[in-house]
C-alpha positions in Angstrom: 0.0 0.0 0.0 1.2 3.4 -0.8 1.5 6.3 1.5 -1.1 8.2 -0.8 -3.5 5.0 -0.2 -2.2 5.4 3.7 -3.1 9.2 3.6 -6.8 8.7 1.8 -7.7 5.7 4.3 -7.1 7.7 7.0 -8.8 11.0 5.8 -11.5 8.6 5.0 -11.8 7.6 8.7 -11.2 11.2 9.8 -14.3 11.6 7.7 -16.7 9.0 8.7 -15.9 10.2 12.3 -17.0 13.6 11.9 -19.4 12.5 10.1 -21.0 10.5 12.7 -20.2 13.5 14.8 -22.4 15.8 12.8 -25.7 13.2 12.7 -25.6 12.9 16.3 -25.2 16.5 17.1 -28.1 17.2 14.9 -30.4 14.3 16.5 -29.5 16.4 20.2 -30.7 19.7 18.4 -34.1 18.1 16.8 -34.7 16.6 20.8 -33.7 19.7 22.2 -36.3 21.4 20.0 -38.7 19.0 20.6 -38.5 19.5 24.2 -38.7 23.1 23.6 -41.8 23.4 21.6 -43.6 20.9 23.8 -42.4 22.8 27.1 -43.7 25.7 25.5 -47.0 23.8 24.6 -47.8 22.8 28.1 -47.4 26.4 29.7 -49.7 27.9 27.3 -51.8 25.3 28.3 -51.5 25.7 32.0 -52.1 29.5 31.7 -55.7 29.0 31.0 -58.3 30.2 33.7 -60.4 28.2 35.4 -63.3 27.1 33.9 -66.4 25.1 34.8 -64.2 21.7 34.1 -61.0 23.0 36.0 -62.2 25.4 39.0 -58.7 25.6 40.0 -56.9 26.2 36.5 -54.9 24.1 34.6 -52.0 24.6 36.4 -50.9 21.0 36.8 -50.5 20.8 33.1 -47.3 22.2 33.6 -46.2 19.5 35.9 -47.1 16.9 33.7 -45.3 18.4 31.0 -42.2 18.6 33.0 -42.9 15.1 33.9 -42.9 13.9 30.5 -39.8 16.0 29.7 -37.8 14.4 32.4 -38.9 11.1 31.7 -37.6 11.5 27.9 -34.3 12.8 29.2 -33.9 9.9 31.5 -33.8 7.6 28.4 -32.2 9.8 26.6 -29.5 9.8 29.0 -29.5 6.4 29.0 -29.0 5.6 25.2 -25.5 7.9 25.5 -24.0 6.5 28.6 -20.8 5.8 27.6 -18.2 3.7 30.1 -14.9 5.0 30.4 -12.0 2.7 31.5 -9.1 3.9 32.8 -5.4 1.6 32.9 -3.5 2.7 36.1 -0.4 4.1 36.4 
């Protein structure tokens, strides 16, 4: 193998790297936005005055959406725990 073959090989794997980089830094951003918008969602929900259905407000709305943001955080914490190992000195 040449050392131009060397050199493309490895700017291939430079490449595919990033690459894989990039995707998951864009998935984060689409969950983060998701997050956002339904965070967003449930307060303008929970700002609504009581009415005949809900005499004290929908106020609890709010938690619930919380909730349901945590929850999704919680897995998505999950599905990037990565394990470190460390060789001592």
């Amino acid at each position: 193998m040449s050392a131009g073959d060397k050199a493309l090989d490895r700017s291939r794997a430079v490449r595919r790297v990033l690459g894989g980089l990039l995707v998951a830094n864009i998935a984060a951003l689409v969950a983060k936005a998701v997050y956002n918008v339904l965070g967003l969602v449930v307060v303008r929900v929970a700002a609504h005055a009581p009415d005949e259905d809900h005499p004290y407000g929908h106020g609890k709305f709010e938690t619930l959406g919380a909730d349901a943001v945590e929850e999704r955080l919680k897995k998505d914490l999950e599905l990037e725990e990565v394990t470190v190992h460390v060789e001592p000195c």
